[in-house]
matplotlib code that plots the C-alpha trace (Angstrom):
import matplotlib.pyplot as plt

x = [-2.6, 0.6, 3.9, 6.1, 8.7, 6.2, 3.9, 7.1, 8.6, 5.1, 4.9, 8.2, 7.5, 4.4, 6.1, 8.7, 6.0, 4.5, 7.9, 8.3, 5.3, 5.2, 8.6, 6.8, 4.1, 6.3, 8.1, 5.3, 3.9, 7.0, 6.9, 3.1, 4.6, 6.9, 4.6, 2.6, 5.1, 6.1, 2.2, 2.0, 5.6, 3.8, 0.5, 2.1, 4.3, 1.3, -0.7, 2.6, 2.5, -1.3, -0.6, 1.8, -0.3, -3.4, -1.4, 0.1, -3.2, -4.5, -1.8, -2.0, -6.1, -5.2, -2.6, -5.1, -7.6, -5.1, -4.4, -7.8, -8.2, -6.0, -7.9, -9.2, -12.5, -14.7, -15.2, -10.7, -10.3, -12.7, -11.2, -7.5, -8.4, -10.3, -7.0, -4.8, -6.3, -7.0, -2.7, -2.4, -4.5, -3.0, -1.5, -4.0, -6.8, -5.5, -3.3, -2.4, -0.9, 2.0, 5.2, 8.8, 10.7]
y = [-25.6, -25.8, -26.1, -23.3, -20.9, -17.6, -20.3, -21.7, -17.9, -17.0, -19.8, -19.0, -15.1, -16.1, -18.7, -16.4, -13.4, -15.8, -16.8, -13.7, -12.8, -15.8, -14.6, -11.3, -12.7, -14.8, -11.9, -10.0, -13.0, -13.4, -9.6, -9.7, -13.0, -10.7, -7.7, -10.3, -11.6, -8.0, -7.2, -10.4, -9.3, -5.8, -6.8, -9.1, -6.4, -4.5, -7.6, -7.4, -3.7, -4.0, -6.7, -4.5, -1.5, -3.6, -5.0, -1.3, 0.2, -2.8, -1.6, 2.2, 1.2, -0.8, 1.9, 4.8, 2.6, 2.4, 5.8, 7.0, 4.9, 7.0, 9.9, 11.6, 11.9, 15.7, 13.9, 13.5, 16.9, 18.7, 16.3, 17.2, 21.0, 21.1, 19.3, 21.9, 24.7, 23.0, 22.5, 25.8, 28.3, 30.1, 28.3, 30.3, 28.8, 25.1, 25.2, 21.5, 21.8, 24.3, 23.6, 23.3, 26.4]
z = [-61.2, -63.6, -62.5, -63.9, -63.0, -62.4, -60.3, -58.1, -57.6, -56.3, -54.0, -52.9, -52.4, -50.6, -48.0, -47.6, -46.6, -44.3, -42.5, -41.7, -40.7, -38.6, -37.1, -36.8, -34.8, -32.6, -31.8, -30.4, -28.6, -27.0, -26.1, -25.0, -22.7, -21.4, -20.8, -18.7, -16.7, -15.5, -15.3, -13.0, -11.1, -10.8, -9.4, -6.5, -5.4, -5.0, -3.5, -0.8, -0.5, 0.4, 2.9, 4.6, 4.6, 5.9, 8.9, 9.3, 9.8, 12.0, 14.5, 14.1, 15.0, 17.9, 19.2, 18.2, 20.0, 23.4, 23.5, 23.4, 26.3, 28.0, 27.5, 30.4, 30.9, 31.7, 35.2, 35.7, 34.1, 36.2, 39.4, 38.3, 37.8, 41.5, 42.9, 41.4, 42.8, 46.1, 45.9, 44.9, 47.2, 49.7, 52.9, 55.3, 53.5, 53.9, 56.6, 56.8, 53.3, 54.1, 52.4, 53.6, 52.2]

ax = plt.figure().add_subplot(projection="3d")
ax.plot(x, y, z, "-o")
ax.set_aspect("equal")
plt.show()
């Protein structure tokens, strides 16, 4: 290779192309490095969100689970509903339960 003015102004148009493609390229790295960070901000918002929601339904279970407990059963229904209309029949029929007016 011979050193001469069109071979010079080449190499100079061609390290000039690749510093800016280089700059190019460092750009969009320093973009992708940016779009990762936010990915990575993004995913442990969503890692806390999950966390919250996880212990959030634990307690809705154990609540659900306590008030089902409290649910009567067919046998405290049926003994509430014979109670009420033992309370409520007429006072001839259970004397011993008339009221005070």
């Amino acid at each position: 290779m011979s050193m001469n003015a069109q071979t010079l102004t080449t190499t100079r148009e061609t390290l000039i192309t690749i510093a800016q493609e280089k700059l190019l390229l460092v750009g969009q790295v320093n973009e992708q490095k940016r779009k990762i960070a936010d990915l990575e901000r993004e995913v442990q918002r969503q890692a806390h969100a999950r966390q919250i929601a996880e212990r959030l339904v634990a307690d809705l279970r154990a609540e659900n689970d306590a008030l089902r407990a409290q649910i009567p059963d067919e046998a405290t229904l049926q003994a509430y509903n014979d109670l009420v209309q033992f309370i409520t029949a007429p006072s001839e029929t259970h004397p011993a339960l008339r009221i005070a007016a």
